[in-house]
PQR file of N, CA, C, O and H, with PARSE charges and radii, in Angstrom:
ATOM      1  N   UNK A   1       0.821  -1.191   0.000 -0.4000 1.5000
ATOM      2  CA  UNK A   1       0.000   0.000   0.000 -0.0000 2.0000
ATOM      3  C   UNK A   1       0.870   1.262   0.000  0.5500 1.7000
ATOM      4  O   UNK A   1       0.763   2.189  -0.804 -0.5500 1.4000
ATOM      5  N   UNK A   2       1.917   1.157   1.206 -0.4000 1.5000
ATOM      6  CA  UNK A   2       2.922   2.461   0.515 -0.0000 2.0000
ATOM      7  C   UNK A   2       3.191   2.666  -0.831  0.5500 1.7000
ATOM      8  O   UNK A   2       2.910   3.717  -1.407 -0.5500 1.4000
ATOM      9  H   UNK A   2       2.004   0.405   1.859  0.4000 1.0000
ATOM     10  N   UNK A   3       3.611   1.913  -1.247 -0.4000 1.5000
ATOM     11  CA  UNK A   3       4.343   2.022  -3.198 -0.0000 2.0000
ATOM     12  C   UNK A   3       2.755   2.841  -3.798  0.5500 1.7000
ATOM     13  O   UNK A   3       2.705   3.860  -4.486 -0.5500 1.4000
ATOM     14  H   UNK A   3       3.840   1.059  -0.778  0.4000 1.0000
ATOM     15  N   UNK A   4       1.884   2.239  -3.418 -0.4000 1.5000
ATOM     16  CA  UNK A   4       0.942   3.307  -4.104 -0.0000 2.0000
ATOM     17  C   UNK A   4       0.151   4.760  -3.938  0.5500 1.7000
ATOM     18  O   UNK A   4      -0.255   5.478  -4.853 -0.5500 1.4000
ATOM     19  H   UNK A   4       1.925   1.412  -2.858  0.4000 1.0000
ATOM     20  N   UNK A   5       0.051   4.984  -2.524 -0.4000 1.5000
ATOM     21  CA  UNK A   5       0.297   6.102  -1.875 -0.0000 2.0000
ATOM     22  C   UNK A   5       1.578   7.016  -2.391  0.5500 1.7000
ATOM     23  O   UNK A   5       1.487   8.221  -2.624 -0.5500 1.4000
ATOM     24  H   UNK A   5       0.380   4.401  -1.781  0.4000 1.0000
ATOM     25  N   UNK A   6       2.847   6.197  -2.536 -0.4000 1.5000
ATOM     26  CA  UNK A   6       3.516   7.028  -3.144 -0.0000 2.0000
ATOM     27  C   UNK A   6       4.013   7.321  -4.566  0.5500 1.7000
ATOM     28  O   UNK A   6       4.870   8.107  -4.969 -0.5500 1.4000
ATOM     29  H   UNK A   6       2.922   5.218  -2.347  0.4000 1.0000
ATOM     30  N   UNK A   7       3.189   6.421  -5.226 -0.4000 1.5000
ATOM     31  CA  UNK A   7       2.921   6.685  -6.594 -0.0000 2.0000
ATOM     32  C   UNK A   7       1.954   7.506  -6.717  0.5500 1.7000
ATOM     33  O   UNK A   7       2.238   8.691  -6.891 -0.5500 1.4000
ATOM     34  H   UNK A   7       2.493   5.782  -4.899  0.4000 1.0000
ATOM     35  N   UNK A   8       0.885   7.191  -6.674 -0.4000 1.5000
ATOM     36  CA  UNK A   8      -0.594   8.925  -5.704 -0.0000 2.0000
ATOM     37  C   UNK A   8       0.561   9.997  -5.818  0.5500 1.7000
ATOM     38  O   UNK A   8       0.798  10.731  -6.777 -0.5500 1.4000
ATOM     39  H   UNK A   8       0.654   6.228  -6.533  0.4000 1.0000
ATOM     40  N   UNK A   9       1.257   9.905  -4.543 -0.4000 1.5000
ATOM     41  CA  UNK A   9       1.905  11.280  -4.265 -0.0000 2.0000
ATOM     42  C   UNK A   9       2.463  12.038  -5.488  0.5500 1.7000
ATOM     43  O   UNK A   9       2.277  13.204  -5.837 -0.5500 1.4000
ATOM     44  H   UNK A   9       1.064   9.309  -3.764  0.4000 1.0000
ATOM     45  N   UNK A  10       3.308  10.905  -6.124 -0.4000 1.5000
ATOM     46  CA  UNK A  10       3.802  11.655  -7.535 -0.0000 2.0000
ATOM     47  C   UNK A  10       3.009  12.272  -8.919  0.5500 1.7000
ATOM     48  O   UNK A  10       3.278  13.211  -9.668 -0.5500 1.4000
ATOM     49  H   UNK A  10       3.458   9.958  -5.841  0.4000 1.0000
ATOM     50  N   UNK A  11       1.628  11.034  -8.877 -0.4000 1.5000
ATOM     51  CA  UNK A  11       1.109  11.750  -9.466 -0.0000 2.0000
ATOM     52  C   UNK A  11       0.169  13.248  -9.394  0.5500 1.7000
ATOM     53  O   UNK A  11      -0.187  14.000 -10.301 -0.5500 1.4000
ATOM     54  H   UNK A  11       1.409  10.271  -8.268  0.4000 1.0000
ATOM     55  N   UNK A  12       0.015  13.290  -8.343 -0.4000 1.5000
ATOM     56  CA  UNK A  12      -0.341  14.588  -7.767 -0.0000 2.0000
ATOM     57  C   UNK A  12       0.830  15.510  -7.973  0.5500 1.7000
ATOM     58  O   UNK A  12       0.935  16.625  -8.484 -0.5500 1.4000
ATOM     59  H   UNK A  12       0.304  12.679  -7.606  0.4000 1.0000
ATOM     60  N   UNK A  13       1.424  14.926  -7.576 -0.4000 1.5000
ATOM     61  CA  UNK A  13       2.962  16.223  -7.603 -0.0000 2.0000
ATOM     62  C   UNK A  13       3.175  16.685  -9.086  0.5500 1.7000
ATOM     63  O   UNK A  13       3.799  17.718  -9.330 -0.5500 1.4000
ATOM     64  H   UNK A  13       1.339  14.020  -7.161  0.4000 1.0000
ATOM     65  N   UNK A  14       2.800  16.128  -9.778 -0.4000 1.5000
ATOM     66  CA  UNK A  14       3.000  16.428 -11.368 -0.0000 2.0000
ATOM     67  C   UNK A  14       1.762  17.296 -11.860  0.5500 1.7000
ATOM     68  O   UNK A  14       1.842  18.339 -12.508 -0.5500 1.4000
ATOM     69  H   UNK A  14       2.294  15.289  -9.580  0.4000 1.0000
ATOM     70  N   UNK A  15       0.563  16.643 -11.413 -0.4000 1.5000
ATOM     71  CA  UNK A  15      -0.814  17.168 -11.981 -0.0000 2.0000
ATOM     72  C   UNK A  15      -0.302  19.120 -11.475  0.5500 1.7000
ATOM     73  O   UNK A  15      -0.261  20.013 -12.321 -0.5500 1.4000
ATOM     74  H   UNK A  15       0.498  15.795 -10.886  0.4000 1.0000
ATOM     75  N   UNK A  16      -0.061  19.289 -10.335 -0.4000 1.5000
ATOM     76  CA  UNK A  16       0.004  20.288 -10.012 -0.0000 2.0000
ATOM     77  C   UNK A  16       1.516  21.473 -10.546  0.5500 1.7000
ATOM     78  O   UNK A  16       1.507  22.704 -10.574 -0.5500 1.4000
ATOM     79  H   UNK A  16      -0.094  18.563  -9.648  0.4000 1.0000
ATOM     80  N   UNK A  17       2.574  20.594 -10.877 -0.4000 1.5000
ATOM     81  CA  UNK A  17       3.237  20.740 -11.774 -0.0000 2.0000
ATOM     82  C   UNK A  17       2.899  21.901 -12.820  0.5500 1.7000
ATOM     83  O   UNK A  17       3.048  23.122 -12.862 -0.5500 1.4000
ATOM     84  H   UNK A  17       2.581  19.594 -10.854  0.4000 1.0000
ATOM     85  N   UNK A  18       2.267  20.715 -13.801 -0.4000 1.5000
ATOM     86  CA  UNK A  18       1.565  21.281 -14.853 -0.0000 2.0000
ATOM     87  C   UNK A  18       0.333  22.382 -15.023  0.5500 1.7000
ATOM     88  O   UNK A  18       0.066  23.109 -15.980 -0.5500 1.4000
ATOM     89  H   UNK A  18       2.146  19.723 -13.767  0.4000 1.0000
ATOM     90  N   UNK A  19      -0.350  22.223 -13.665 -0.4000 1.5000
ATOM     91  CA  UNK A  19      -1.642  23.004 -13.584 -0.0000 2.0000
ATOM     92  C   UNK A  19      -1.434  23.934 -12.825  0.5500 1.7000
ATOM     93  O   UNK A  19      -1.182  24.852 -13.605 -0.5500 1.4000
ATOM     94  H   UNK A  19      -0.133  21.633 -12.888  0.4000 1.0000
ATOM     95  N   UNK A  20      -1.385  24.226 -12.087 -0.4000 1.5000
ATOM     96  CA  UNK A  20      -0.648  24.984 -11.341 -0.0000 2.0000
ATOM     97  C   UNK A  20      -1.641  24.728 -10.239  0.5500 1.7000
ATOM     98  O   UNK A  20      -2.120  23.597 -10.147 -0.5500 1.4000
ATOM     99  H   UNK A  20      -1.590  23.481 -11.453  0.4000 1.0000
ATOM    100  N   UNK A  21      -2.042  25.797  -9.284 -0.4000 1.5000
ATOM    101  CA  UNK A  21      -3.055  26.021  -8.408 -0.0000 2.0000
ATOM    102  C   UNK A  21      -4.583  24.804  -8.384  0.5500 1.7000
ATOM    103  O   UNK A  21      -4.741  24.081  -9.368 -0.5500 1.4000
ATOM    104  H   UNK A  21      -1.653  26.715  -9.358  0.4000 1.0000
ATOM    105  N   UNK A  22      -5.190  24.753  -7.658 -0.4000 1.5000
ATOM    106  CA  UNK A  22      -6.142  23.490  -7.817 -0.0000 2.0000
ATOM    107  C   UNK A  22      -6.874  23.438  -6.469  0.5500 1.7000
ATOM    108  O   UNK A  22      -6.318  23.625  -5.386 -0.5500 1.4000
ATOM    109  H   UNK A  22      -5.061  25.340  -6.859  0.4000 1.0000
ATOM    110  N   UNK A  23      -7.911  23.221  -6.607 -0.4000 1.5000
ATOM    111  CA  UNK A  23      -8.890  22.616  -5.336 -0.0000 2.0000
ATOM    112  C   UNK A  23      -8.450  21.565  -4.947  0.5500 1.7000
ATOM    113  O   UNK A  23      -7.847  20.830  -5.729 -0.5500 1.4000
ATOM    114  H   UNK A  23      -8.362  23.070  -7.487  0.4000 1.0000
ATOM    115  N   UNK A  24      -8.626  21.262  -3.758 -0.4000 1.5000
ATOM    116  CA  UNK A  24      -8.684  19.535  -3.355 -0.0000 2.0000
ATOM    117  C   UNK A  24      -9.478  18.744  -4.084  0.5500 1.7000
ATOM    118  O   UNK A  24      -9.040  17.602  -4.223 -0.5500 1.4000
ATOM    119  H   UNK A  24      -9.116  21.859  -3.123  0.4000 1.0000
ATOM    120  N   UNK A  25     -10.435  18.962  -4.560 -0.4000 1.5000
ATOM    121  CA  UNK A  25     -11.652  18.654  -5.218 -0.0000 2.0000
ATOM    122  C   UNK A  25     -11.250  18.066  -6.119  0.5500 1.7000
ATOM    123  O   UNK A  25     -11.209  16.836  -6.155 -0.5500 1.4000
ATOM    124  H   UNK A  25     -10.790  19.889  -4.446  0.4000 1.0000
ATOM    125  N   UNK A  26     -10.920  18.725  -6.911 -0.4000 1.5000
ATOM    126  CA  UNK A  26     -10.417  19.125  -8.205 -0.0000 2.0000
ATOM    127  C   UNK A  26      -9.081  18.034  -8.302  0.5500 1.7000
ATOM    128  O   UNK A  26      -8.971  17.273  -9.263 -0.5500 1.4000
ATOM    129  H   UNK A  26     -10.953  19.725  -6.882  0.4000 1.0000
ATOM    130  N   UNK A  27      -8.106  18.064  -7.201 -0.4000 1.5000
ATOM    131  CA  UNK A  27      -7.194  17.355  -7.801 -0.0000 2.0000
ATOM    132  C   UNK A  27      -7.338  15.734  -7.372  0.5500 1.7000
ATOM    133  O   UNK A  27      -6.506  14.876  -7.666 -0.5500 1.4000
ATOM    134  H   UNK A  27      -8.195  18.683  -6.420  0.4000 1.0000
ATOM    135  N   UNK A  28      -8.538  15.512  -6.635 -0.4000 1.5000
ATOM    136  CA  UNK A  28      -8.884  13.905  -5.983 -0.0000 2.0000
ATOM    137  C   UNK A  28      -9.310  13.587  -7.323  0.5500 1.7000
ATOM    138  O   UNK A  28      -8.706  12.738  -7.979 -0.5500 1.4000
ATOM    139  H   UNK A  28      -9.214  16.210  -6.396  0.4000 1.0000
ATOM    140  N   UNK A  29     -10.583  14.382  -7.897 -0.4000 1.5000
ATOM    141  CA  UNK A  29     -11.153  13.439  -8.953 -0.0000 2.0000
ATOM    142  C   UNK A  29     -10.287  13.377 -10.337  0.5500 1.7000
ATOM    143  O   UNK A  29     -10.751  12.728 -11.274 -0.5500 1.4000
ATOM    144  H   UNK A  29     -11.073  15.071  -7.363  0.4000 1.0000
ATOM    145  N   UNK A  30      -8.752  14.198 -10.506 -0.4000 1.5000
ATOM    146  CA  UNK A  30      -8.221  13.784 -11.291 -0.0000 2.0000
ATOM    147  C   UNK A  30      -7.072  12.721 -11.523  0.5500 1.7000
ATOM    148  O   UNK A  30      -6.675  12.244 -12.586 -0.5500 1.4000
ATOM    149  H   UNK A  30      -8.375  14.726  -9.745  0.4000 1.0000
ATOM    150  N   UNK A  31      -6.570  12.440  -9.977 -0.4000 1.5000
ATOM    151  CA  UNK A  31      -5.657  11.463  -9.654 -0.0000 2.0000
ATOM    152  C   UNK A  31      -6.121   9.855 -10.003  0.5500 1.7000
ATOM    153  O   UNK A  31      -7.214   9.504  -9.561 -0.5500 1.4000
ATOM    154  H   UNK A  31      -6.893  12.827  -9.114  0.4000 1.0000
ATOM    155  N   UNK A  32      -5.577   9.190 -10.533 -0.4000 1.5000
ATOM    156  CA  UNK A  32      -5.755   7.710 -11.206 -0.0000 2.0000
ATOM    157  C   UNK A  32      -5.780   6.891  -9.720  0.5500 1.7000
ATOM    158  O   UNK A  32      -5.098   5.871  -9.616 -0.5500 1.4000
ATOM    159  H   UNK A  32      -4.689   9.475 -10.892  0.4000 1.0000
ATOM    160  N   UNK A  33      -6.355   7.231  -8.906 -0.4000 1.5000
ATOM    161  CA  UNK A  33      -6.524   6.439  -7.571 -0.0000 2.0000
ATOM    162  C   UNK A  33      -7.900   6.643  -6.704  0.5500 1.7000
ATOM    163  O   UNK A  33      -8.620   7.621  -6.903 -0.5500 1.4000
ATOM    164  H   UNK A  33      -6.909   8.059  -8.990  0.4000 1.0000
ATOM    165  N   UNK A  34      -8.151   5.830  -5.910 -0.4000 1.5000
ATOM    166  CA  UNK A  34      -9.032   5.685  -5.287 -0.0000 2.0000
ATOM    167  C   UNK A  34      -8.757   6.987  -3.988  0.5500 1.7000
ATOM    168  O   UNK A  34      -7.762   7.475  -3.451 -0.5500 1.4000
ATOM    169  H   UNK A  34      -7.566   5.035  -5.748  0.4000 1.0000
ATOM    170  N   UNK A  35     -10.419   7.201  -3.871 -0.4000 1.5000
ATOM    171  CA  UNK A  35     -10.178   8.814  -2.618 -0.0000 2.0000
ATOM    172  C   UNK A  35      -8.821   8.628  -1.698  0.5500 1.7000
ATOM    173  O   UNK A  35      -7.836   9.364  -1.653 -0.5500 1.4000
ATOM    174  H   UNK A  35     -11.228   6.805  -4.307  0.4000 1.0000
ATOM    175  N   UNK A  36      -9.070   7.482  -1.024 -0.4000 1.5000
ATOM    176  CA  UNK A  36      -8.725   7.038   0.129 -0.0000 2.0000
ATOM    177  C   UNK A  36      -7.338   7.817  -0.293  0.5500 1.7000
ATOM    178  O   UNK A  36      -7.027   8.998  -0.138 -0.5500 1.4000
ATOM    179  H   UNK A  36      -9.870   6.883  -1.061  0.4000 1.0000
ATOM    180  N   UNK A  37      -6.564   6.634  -0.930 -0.4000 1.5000
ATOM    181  CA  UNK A  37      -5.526   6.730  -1.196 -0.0000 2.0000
ATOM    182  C   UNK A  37      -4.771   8.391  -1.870  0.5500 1.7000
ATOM    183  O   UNK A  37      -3.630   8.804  -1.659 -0.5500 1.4000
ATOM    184  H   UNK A  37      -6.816   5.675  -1.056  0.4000 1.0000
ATOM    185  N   UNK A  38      -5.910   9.080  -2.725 -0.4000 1.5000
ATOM    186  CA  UNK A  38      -5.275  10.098  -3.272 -0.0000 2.0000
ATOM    187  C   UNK A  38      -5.009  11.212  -1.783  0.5500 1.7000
ATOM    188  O   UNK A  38      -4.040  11.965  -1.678 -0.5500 1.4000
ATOM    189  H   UNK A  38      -6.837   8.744  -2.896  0.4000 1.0000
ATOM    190  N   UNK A  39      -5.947  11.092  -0.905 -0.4000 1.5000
ATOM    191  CA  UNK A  39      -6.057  11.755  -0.009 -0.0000 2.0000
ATOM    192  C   UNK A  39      -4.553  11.377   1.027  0.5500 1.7000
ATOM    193  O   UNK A  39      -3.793  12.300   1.320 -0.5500 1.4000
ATOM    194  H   UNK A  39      -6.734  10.481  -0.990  0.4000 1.0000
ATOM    195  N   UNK A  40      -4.372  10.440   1.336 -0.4000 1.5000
ATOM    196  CA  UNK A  40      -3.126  10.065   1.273 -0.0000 2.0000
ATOM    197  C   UNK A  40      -1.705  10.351   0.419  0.5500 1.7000
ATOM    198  O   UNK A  40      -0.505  10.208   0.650 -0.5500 1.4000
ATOM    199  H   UNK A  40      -4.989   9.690   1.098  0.4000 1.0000
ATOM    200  N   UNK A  41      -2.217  10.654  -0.279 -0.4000 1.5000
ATOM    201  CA  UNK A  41      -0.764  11.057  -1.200 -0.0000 2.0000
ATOM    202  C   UNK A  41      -0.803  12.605  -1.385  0.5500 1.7000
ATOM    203  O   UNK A  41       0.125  13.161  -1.972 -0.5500 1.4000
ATOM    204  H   UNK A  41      -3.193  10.770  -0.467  0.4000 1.0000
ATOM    205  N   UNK A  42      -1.911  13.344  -0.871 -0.4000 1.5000
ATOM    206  CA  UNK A  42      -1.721  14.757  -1.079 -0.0000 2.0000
ATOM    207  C   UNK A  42      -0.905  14.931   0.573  0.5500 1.7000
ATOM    208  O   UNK A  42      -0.188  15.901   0.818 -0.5500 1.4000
ATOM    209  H   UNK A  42      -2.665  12.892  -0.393  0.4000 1.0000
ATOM    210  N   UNK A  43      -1.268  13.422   1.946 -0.4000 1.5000
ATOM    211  CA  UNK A  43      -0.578  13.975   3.286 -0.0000 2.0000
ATOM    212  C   UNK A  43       0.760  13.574   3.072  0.5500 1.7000
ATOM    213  O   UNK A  43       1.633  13.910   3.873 -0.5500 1.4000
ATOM    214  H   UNK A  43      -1.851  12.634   1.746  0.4000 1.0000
ATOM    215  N   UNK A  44       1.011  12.891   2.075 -0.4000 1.5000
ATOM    216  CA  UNK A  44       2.563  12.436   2.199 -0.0000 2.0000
ATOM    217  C   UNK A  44       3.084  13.880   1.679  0.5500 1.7000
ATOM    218  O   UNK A  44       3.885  14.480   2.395 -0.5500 1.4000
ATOM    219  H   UNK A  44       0.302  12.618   1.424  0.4000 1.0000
ATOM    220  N   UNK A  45       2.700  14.400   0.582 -0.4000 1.5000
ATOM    221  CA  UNK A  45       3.277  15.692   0.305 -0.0000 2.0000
ATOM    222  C   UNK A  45       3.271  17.158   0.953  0.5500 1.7000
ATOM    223  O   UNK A  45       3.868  18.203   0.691 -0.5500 1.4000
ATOM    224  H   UNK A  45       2.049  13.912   0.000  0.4000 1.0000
ATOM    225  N   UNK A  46       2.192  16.712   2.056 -0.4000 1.5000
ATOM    226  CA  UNK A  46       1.939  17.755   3.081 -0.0000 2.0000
ATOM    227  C   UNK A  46       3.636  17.437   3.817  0.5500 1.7000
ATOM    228  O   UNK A  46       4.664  18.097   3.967 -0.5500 1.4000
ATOM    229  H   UNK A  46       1.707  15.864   2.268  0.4000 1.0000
ATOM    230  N   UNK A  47       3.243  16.255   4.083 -0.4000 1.5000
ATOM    231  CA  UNK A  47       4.562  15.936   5.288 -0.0000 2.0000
ATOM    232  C   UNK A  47       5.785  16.265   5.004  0.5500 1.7000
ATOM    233  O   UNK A  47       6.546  16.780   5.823 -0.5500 1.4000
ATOM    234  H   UNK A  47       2.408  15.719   3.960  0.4000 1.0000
ATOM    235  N   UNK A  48       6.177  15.911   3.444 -0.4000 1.5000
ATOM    236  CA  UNK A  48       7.623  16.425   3.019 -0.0000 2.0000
ATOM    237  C   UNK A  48       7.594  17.814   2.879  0.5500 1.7000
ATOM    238  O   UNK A  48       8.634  18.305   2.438 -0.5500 1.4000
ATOM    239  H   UNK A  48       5.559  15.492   2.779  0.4000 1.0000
ATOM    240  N   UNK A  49       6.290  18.897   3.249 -0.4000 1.5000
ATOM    241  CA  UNK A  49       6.099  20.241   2.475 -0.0000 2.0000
ATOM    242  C   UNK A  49       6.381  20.848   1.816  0.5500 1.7000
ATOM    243  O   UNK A  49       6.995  21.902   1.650 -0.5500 1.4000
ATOM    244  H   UNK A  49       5.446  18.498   3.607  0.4000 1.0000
ATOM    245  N   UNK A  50       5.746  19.922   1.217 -0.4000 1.5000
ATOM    246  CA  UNK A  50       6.037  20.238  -0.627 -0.0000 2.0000
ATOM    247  C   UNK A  50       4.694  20.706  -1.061  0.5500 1.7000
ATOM    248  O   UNK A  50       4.498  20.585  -2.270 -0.5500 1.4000
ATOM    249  H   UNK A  50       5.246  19.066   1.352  0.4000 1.0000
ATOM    250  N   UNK A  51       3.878  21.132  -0.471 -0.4000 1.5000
ATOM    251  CA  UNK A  51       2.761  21.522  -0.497 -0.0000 2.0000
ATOM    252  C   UNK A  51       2.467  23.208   0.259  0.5500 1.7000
ATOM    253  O   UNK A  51       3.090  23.639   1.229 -0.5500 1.4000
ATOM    254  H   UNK A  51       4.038  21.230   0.511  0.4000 1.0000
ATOM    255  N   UNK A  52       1.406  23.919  -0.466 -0.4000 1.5000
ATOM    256  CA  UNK A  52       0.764  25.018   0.141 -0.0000 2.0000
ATOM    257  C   UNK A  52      -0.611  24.698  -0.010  0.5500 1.7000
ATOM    258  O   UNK A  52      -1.244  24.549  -1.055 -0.5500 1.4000
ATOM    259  H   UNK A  52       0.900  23.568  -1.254  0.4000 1.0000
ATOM    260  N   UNK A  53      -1.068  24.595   1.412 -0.4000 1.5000
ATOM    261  CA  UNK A  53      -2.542  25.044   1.217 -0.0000 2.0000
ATOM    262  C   UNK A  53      -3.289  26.753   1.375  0.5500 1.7000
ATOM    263  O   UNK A  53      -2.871  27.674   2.077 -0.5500 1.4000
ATOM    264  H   UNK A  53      -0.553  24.716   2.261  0.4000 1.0000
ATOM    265  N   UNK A  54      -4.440  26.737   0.504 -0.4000 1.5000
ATOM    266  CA  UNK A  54      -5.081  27.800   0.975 -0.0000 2.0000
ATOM    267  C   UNK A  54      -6.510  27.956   0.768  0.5500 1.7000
ATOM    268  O   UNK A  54      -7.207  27.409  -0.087 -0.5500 1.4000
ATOM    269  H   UNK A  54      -4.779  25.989  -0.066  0.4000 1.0000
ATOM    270  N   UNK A  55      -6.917  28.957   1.863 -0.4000 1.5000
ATOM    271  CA  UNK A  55      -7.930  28.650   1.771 -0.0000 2.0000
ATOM    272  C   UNK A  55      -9.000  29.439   1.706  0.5500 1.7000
ATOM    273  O   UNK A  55      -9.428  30.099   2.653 -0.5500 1.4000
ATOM    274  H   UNK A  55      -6.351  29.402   2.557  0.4000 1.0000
ATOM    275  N   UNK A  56      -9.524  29.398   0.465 -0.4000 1.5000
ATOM    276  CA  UNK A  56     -10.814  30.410  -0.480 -0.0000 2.0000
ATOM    277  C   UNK A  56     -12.108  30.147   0.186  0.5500 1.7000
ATOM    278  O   UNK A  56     -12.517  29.369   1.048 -0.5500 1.4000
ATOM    279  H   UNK A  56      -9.176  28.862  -0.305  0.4000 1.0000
ATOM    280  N   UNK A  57     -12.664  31.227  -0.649 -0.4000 1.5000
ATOM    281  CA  UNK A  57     -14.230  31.197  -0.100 -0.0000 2.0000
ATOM    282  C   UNK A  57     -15.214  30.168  -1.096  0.5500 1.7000
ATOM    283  O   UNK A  57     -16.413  29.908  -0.994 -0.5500 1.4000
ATOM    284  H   UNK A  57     -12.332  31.859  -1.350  0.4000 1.0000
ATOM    285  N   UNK A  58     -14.153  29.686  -2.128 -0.4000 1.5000
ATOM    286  CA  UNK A  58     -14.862  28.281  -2.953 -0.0000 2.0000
ATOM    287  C   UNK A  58     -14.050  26.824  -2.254  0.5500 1.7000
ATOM    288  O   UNK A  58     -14.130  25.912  -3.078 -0.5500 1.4000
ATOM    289  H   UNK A  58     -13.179  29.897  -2.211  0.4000 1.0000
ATOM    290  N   UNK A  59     -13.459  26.473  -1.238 -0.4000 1.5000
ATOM    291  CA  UNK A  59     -12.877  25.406  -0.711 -0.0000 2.0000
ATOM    292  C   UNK A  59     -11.547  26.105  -0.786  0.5500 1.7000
ATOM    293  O   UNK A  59     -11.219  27.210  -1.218 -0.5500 1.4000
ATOM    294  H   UNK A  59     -13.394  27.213  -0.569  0.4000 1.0000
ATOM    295  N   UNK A  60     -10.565  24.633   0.037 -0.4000 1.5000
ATOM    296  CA  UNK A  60      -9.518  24.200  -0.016 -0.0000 2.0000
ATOM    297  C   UNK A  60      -9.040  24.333  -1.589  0.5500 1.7000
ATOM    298  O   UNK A  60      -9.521  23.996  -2.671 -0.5500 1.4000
ATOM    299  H   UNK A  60     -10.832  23.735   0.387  0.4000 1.0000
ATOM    300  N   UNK A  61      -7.812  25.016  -1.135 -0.4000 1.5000
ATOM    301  CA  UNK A  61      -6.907  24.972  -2.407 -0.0000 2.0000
ATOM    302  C   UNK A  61      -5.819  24.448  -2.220  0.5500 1.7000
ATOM    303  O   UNK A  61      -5.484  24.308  -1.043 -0.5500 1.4000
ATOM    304  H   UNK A  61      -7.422  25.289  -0.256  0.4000 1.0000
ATOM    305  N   UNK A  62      -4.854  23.957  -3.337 -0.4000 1.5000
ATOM    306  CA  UNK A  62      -3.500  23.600  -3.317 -0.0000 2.0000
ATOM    307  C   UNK A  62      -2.379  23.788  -4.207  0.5500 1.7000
ATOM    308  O   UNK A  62      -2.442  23.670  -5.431 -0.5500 1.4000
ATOM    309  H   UNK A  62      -5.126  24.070  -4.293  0.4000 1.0000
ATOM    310  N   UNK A  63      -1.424  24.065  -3.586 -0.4000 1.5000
ATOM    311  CA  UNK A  63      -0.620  24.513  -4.783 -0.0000 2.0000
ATOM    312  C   UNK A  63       1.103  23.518  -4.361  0.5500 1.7000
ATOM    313  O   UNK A  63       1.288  23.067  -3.230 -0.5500 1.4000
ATOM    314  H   UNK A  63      -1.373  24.160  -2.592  0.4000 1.0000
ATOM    315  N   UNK A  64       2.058  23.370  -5.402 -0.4000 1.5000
ATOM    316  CA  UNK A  64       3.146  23.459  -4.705 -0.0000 2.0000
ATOM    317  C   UNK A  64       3.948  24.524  -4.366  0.5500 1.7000
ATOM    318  O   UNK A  64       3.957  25.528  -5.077 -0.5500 1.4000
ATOM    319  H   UNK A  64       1.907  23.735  -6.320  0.4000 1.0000
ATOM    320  N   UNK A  65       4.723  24.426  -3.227 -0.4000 1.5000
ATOM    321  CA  UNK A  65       5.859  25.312  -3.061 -0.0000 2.0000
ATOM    322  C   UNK A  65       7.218  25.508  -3.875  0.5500 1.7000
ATOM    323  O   UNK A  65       8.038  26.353  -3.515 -0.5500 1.4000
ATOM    324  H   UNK A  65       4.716  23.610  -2.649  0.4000 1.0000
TER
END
């Protein structure tokens, strides 16, 4: 289950890469993984903080640092 959590993580890390800025929303239903897990791979990237959150009056946002 790690190896895929941290495959999640990367692919998140890229989606945002390329896109820049993003809802949580927004980047669960585009990750090739199940909630659980994408939600998991956005905390692994919290943990290394490699992540910014913020937070709008339309949800949670995310960006990288």
């Amino acid at each position: 289950m790690i190896g895929e959590i941290g495959e999640t993580a990367g692919e998140i890390w890229n989606l945002l890469y390329k896109n820049g800025e993003m809802s949580i929303s927004g980047v669960i239903s585009r990750v090739n993984a199940r909630q659980s897990i994408a939600y998991m791979g956005l905390g692994w990237l919290a943990r290394e903080d490699k992540l910014e959150f913020i937070k709008k009056s339309r949800g949670v946002f995310v960006r990288l640092k």
